[in-house]
C-alpha positions in Angstrom: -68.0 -80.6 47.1 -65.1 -77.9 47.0 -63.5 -79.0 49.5 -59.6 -79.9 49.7 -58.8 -83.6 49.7 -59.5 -85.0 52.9 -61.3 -82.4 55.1 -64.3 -84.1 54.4 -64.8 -87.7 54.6 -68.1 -90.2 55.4 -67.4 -93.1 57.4 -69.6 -95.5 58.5 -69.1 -98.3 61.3 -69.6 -100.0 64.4 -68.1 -98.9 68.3 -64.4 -99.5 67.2 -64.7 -97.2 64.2 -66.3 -94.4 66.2 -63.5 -95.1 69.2 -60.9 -94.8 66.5 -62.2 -91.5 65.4 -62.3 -90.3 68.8 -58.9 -91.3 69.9 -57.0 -90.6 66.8 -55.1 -87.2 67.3 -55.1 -86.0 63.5 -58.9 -86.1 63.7 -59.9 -82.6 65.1 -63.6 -82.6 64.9 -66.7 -85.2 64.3 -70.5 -84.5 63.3 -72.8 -87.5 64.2 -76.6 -88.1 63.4 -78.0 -90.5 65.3 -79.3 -92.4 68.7 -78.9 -90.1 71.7 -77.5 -93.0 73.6 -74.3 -93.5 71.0 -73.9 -89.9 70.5 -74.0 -89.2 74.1 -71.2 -92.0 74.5 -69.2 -90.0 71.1 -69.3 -86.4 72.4 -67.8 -87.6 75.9 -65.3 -89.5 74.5 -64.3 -86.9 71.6 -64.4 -84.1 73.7 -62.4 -85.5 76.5 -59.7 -85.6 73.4 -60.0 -81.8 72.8 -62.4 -82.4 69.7 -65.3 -80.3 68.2 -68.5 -82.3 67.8 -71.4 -81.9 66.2 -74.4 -84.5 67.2 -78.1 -84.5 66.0 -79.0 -87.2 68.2 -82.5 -88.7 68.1 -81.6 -89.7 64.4 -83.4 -87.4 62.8 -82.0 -85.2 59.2 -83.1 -81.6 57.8 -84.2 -80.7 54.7 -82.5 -77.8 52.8 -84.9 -77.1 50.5 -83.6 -74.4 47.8 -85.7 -72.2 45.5 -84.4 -74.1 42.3 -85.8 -77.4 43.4 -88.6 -78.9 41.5 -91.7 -77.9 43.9 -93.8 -80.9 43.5 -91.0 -83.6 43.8 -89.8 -81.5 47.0 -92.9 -81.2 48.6 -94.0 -84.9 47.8 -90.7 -86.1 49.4 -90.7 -83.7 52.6 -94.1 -85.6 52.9 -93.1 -88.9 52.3 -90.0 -88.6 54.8 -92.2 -86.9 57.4 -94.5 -89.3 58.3 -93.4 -92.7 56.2 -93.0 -95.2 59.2 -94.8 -93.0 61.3 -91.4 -91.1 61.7 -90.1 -94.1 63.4 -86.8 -94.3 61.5 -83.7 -92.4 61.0 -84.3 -91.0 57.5 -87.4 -89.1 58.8 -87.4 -85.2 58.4 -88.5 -83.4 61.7 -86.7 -80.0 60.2 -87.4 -78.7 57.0 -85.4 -75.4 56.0 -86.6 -73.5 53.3 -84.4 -70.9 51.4 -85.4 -67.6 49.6 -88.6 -67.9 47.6 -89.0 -71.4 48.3 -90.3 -70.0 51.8 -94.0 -69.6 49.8 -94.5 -73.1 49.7 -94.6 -73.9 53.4 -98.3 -73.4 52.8 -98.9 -75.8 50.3 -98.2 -78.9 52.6 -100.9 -78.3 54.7 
């Protein structure tokens, strides 16, 4: 993604993988997306170790949605993730954030 080796990295795990991240002192900053009750438990205990977080809590994602997508696929999908599962799941899209001319098809979902 064009960034140097190591400043970004995905991890995924259970409460003694996000404790580790929080306590180790080479980590200087987190970003979380999910529950409010673990992220709410992550920010106190990473920022009580002088780290930057950044939480989404409620487990909900945005959608960058640039002006080189396909429009059809894009707009199908922003539907799809939405309201599939009533919006009861952590892949659903409560943000959508259209760039440049893309902003003209806001109109077509309705």
């Amino acid at each position: 993604i064009g960034l140097p080796s190591g400043v970004f990295q995905l991890v995924h795990g259970m409460r003694n993988t996000v404790e580790f991240l929080c306590d180790h002192p080479a980590i200087k900053a987190l970003s979380f997306v999910g529950s409010a009750h673990v992220g709410k438990a992550l920010w106190l205990r990473a920022t009580s170790n002088g780290k930057r977080v950044q939480a989404n809590l409620g487990a909900k994602n945005h959608a960058i949605v640039m002006p080189d997508s396909n429009k059809d696929q894009v707009l199908n999908a922003l539907t799809a993730a939405a309201f599939g599962a009533a919006g009861q799941r952590c892949m659903a899209i409560s943000v959508a954030v259209f760039v440049g001319s893309s902003k003209q098809w806001i109109s077509d979902l309705a």
